[in-house]
N, C-alpha and C positions, 0 to 999 in steps of 0.2 A: 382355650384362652386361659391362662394366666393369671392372677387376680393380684397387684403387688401390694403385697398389707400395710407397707411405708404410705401407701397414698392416705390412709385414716391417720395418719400424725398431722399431716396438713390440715392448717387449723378454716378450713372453707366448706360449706355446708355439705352436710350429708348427700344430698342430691347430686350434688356435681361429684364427689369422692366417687359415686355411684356410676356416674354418667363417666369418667374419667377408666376406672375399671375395666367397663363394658366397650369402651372405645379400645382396649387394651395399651393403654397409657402404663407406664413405668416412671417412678421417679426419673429417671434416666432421660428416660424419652422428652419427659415435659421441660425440664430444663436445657435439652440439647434443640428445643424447638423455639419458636417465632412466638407469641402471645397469640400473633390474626392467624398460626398454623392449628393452634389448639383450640383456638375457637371455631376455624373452621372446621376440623372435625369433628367437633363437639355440638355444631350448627347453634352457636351462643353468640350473643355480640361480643367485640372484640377486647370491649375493656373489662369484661369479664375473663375472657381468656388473659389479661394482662397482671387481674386479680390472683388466678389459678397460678402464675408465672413467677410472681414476686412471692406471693407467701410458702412456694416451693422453695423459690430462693433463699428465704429467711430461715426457715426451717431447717431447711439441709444445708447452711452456710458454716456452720464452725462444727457440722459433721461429716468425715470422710464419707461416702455413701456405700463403702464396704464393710465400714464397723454397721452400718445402720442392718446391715442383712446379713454377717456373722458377728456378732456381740462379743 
């Protein structure tokens, strides 16, 4: 597994960055997914997975997400 280091810019608690990782979540992944899909595999309620969703979104929104992984 993979670890995507772009997940610790997301400004959501350590625990879930963690839990996000181990699930083998990618930036990519979480924003190409449903809020109730990341919470279900994450086994989190949903508006926590909606939390995880949006502050991805905010974060990687006025960044291409290929300058974020070659600078």
């Amino acid at each position: 597994m993979t670890n995507d280091n772009r997940i610790g810019l997301i400004p959501i608690p350590y625990g879930l960055k963690d839990a996000l990782n181990n699930a083998g979540f990618t930036v990519e992944s979480i924003l190409n997914n449903e809020p109730s899909k990341i919470a279900q595999d994450l086994g989190i309620e949903e508006y926590v997975g909606r939390i995880i969703f949006e502050e991805t979104k905010k974060e990687f929104a006025d960044k291409r997400v290929a300058e974020i992984v070659n600078p």
